[in-house]
Each structure stands twice: as C-alpha cells, then as structure tokens.
C-alpha positions in Angstrom: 94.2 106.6 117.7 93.0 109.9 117.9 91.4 110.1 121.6 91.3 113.5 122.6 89.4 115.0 119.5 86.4 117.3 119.9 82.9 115.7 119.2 81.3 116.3 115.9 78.7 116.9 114.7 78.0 112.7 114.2 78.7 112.3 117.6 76.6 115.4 118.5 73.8 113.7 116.4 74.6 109.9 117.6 74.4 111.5 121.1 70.9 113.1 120.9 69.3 110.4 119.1 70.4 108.0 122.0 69.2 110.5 124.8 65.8 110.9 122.7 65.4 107.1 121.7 65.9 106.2 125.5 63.4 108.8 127.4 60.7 108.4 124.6 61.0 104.4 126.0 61.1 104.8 128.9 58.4 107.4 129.2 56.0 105.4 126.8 56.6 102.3 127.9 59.0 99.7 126.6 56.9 97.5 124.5 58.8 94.2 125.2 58.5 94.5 129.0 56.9 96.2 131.5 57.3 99.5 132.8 59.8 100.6 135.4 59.3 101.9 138.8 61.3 105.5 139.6 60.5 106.6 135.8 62.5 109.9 136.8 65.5 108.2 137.8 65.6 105.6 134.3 65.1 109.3 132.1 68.2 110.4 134.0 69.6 107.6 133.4 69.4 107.9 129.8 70.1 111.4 130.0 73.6 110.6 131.6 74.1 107.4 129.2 73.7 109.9 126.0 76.3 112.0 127.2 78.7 109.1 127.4 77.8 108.7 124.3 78.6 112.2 123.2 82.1 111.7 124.8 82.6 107.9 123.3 85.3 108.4 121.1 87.5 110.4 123.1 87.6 107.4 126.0 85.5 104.6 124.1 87.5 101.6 126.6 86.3 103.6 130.0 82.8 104.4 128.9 81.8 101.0 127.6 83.6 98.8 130.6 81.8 101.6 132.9 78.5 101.2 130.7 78.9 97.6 130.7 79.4 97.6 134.3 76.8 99.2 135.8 74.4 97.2 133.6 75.2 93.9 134.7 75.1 94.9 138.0 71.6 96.2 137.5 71.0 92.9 135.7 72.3 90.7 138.8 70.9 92.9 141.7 67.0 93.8 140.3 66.5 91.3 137.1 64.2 92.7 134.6 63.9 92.9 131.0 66.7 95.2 129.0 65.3 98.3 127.4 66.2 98.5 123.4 68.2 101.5 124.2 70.4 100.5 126.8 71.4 96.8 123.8 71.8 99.5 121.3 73.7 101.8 123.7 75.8 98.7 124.4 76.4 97.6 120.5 77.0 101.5 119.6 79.9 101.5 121.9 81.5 98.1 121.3 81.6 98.9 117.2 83.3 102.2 118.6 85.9 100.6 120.7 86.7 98.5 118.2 87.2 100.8 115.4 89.4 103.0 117.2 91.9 100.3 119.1 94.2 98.0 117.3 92.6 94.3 117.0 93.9 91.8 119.6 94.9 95.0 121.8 94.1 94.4 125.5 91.3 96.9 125.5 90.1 95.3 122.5 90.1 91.9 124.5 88.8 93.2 126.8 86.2 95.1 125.5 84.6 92.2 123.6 84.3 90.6 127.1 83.0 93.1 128.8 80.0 93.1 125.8 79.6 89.4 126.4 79.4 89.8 129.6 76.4 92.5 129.3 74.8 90.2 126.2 74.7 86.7 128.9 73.5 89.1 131.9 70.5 90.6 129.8 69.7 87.6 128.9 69.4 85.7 132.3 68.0 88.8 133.5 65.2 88.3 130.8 61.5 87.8 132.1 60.3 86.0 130.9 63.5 83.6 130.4 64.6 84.5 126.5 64.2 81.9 124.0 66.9 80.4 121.1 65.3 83.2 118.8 66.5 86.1 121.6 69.9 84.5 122.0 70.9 84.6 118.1 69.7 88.0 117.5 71.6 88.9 120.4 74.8 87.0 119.5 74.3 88.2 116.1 73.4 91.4 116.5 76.8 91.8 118.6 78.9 90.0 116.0 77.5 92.6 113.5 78.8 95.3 115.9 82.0 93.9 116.6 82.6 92.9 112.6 81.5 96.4 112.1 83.8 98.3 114.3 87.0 96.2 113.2 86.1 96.8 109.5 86.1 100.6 110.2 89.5 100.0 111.8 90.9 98.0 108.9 89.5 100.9 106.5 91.3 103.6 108.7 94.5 102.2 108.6 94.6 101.2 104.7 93.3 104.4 104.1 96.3 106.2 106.5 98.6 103.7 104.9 97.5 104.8 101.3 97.8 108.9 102.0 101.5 108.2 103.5 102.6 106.0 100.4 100.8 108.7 98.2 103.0 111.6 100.0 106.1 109.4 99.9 105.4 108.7 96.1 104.4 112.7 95.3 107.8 113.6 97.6 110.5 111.1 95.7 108.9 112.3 92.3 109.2 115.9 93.0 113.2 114.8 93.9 113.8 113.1 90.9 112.5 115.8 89.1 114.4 118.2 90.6 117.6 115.7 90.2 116.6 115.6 86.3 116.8 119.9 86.5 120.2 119.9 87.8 121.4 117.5 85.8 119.9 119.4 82.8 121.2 123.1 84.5 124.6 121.2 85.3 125.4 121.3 81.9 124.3 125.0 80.5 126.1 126.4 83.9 129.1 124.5 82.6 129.2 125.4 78.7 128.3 129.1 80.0 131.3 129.7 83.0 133.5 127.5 79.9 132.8 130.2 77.4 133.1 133.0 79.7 136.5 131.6 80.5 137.7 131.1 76.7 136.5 134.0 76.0 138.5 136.1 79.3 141.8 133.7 77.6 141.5 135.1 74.4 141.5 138.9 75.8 144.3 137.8 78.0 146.0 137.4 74.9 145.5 140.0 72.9 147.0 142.1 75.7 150.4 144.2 75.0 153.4 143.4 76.4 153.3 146.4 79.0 150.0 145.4 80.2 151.6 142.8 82.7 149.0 143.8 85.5 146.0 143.6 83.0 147.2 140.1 81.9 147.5 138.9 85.7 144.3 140.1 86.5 142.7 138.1 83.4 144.9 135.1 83.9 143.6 135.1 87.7 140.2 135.4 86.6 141.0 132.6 83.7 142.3 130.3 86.9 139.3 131.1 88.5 137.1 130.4 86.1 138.3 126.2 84.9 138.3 125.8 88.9 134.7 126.5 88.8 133.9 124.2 85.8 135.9 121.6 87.8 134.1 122.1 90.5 131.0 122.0 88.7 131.6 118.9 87.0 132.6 117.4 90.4 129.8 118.7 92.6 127.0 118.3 90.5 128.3 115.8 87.8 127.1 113.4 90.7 123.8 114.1 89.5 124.4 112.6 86.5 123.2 108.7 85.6 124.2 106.4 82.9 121.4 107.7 80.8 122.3 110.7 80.5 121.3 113.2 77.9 124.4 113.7 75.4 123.0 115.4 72.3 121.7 119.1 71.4 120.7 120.8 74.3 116.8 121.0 73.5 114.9 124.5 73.4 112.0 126.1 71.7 113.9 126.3 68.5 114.1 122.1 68.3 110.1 122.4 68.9 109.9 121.0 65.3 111.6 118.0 65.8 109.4 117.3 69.2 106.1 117.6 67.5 107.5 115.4 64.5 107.9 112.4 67.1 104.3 113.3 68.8 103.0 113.1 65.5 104.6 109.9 64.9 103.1 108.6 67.5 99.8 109.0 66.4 99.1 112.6 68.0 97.5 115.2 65.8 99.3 118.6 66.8 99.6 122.3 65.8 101.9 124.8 66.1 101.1 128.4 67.0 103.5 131.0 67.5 102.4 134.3 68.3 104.5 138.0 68.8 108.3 138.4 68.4 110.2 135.7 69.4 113.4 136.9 71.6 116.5 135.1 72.3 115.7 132.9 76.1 118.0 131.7 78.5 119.2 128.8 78.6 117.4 127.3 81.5 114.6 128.9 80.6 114.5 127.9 77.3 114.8 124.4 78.5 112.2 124.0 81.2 109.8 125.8 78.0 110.4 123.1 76.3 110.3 120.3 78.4 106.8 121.8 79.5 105.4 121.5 76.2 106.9 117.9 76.4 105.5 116.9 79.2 102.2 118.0 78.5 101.8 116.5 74.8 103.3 113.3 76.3 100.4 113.3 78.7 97.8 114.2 76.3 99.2 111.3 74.0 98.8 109.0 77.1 95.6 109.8 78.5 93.5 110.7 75.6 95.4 108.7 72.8 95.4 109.4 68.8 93.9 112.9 69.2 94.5 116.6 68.2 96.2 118.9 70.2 97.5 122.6 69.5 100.6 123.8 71.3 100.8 128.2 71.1 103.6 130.0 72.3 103.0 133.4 72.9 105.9 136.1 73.3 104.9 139.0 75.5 106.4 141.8 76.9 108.4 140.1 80.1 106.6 137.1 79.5 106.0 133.5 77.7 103.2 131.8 77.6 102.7 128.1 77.1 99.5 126.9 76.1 99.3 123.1 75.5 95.1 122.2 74.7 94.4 118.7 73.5 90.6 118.2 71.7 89.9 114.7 74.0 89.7 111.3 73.7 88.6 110.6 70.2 85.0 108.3 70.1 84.9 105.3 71.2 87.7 106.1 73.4 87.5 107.1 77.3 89.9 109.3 78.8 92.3 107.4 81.4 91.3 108.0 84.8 93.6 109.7 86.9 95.7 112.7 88.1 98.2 113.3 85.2 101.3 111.9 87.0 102.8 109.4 85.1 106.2 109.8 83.6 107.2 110.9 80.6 109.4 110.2 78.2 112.6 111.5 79.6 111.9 109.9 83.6 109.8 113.0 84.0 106.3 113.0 86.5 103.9 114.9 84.2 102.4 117.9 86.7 104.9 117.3 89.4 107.4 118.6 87.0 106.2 121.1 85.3 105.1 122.7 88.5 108.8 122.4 89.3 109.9 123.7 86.1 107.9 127.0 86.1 107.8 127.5 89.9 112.5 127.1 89.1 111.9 130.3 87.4 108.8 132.2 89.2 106.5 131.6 86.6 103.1 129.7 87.0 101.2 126.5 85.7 97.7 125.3 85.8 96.0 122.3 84.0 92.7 121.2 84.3 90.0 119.8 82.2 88.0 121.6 79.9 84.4 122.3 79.2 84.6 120.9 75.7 86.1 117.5 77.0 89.8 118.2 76.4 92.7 118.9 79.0 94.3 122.2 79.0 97.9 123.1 80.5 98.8 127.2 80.7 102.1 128.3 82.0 103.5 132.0 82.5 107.4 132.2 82.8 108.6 135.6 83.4 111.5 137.0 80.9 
C-alpha cells in the first residue's frame, strides 16, 4: 500500500472536478433542497473538501473518518438536506479506502462504518424525511462504492502477484539456461585442457635424455594439466543431469542434420551460407548453433508447417545469424505470446539465446515482421 505517492494527474483531475461540481451547487442552488445560508462559508467548504480529495490516496483512512465526521455532525447539529457533492465526495473516498487497504483490515472495518454512519445521518437529516426509494439508492449506491473499491484491490494484488511470478519464472529460466551453457562449455573446456595435456605428454617424450630439466618442466605442466580436468569434472560435472548430452558435440557443420529433423517435422527450411566460412571456437560454434535451434524450434511452434530460411553470413570479425520464418500458413493464426517456451533440448526460446550471444558479446533481436513472419538476427564477434 503505497501511501506516500505524489498525486497524479487522475487525482489532480478527480480533485478539480469535485471542487468544481461542489461550488457550481452550491452557488446555483442544489436542486433537491433548498439553498444554504453563509453561501461563502459552504464554497470554502468545498474548496477545502477537494483538496482532501487531491491528497486521498496518500491518507485515504484520515480523510474519510475526518470527512465522515464532520458531516454527521453537521447532520446532527443543523439537519438539512445533503448536497450531491458532499454523497459523492463520501462514496469517492470509501471506494478509495477500500482499494488501497487489505479487506477485513481495521481501517477497512472501520471505514465501511464510518460511511454507514454518514449514509443513516443524511438520511435522518433529510427534509423532507426520505422515502424507501432514497434509502436503496443510498444503500446501493454505497454498496457499488464499496464492491468497487475492493474489486480494484483484488485486481492490484493479482496483478502484483502475476508480475512477481512472471519475474520468478523469467529469473529460474535464465538459470537453467545458463546451467545448460556450462554443462555444454564443461565439456569443450575439458576435451580442450585433455588435448593440451596429451599433447604437452607426447613432447615430454620425445625429449633426449640430457634434457632432464625440459622433461620436469613438461611433466610439471603434464601434472598440472589432468588436475585441472579433475577438477573440472568435479566442479562443474555437478552441472550435469541424467539427461545429459552424450553424442557429437553440435556445431554449424552438423547444421544439415538439424534442418533434416525441422523438415521432418513438417517445417519448410533453407539454407544460406554466405562469405568464407572460418574454423569457430568451440563455444562459439555451439551457442551458433543452438541459436539457429532455438529459433527454428520456435518458428515450428508458433507458426506451424511453414517456410523458414536460416543464412549464415561470415564477415570479417563477425557471424551473422539470420533465422526468418514466412508466417502461419492460411487458415492458421500465429500462437499468441512472447516466444518463451522451451525447446527441444530444456532450452527457453529468447531467454537463451539472449544468453547465448550476450556469453560471447555479440547481440540478438527478434521481432515480427512487416510481411507477417518472425525474424531473429544475431551478431557474434570472431
């Protein structure tokens, strides 16, 4: 409950159209009563009451019990006839109360007392006395108020309740993704610091005999070296889950083999491949790939059987990914949505490939297109 927020512009507006409504009454004449004595005292009076008004969401409790207050007395000391303004100023500040303090809170108890209290003293205060008719649109009027205010409340905190899930949801998926990374980097890390150390073992023996200090040094570095792939596998082998990937390490070069599955699953898909294709990284050449995966596995899922054309464009300290599908086909409608769903490997469609090209500094962007497709672009620097 936010109570010490600025007015806005609604309440700026609310505010002015009270103070307006209440003088152009009282100045004209109310036309359900008769008009009051001290005319200059009632305009200040409304004067004052739209600046309460103004200030009713910051301290809704205090202004209506003091609003409510002051009003029966007026009721039980000089009995006349309620202006319209000062019921409306009355229902205006109940729905607030109750849309910003929890139901069956003390100030909301209270508050809906305070407002019958006001509703029975207008009414006994009435001249002449007020009829069935008056009471129901009073009571109703009130209940409308009250409903009102509580429903706002209830939207509020489904609504707050809704963004926190949403975050929680967008935080645990970029996790997992990053989870699924290391898992994935765990192993080219590994193969890579293994090779380095075969490869530092086989110098080591092709040494002479009289390079005893050479072949300390190598053997050192050899030690060195299967301590770091234990480590690795200890450390971040804890990353790894029962479903883990065991075959080829994927890259650009098993692109083929992707977009024969995509196909077989009923998505219509081109290759392009455009400038001179260099040898990649190996996490690089990974998160390429599982780019392009993620984004024809989204394509598949939100506009179905379609076409789609995947480039790859080699340029000089660069790769760009392009990924465009044509659309839902007719007689098909796009799934509605952000593209977040998973794909096939436990992914979380933008979430990760965000992740993927922000692991190497590079960029993504996907957004519809003009002709009715989706489009995904990234940049990874070489």
């Amino acid at each position: 409950m936010l109570h010490r927020r600025p007015p806005t512009l609604v309440d700026w507006l609310v505010a002015v159209a009270v103070g307006l409504f209440a003088i152009a009454e009282e100045i004209g004449g109310r036309s359900m009563g008769p008009s009051r004595e001290d005319l200059p005292v009632w305009i200040a009076a409304g004067a004052v009451t739209a600046a309460g008004v103004l200030f009713r969401r910051r301290v809704p409790f205090a202004i209506l019990c003091v609003y409510s207050a002051v009003n029966v007395l007026l009721f039980v000391l000089a009995p006349q006839m309620a202006a319209a303004w000062q019921f409306y100023t009355e229902l205006v500040l109940l729905f607030t109360l109750l849309s910003e303090v929890r139901p069956g809170s003390v100030k909301a108890v209270t508050g809906m007392v305070a407002g019958g209290a006001y509703v029975v003293s207008m009414l006994a205060a009435s001249s002449p006395p007020a009829g069935p008719g008056d009471v129901a649109v009073a009571v109703v009027m009130s209940a409308i108020a009250a409903g009102a205010g509580l429903a706002v409340r209830r939207h509020r905190v489904i609504a707050a309740q809704a963004a926190e899930r949403g975050e929680l949801l967008a935080r645990e998926a970029v996790s997992e993704e990053r989870a699924r990374i290391a898992r994935e980097l765990h192993d080219i890390v590994a193969h890579s610091v293994s090779v380095m150390t075969m490869q530092t073992g086989g110098v080591r023996l092709m040494l002479r005999e009289d390079q005893e200090r050479e072949r300390q040094v190598l053997a050192s570095v050899e030690e060195t070296g299967r301590g770091a792939v234990d480590e690795l596998r200890r450390m971040l082998g804890l990353l790894r889950g029962p479903q883990a990937d065991a075959g080829p390490q994927a890259g650009l070069d098993r692109l083929d083999d992707l977009l024969d599955q995509v196909r077989a699953a009923g998505l219509e898909v081109a290759l392009e491949v455009r400038g001179d294709p260099v040898p990649l990284p190996a996490g690089l050449d990974l998160s390429a790939y599982r780019i392009v995966q993620e984004a024809l596995t989204n394509a598949l899922k939100h506009a179905g059987p379609t076409r789609a054309v995947v480039t790859v464009d080699y340029r000089p300290g660069e790769l760009h990914l392009e990924v465009v599908d044509h659309g839902p086909r007719r007689g098909r409608t796009r799934a509605r949505g952000p593209r977040q769903q998973s794909g096939p490997e436990g992914g979380h469609g933008l979430i990760g490939m965000r992740e993927r090209a922000a692991l190497f500094h590079g960029t993504l962007t996907a957004g519809p297109l003009a002709s009715g497709g989706f489009g995904v672009r990234a940049v990874l620097p070489l």
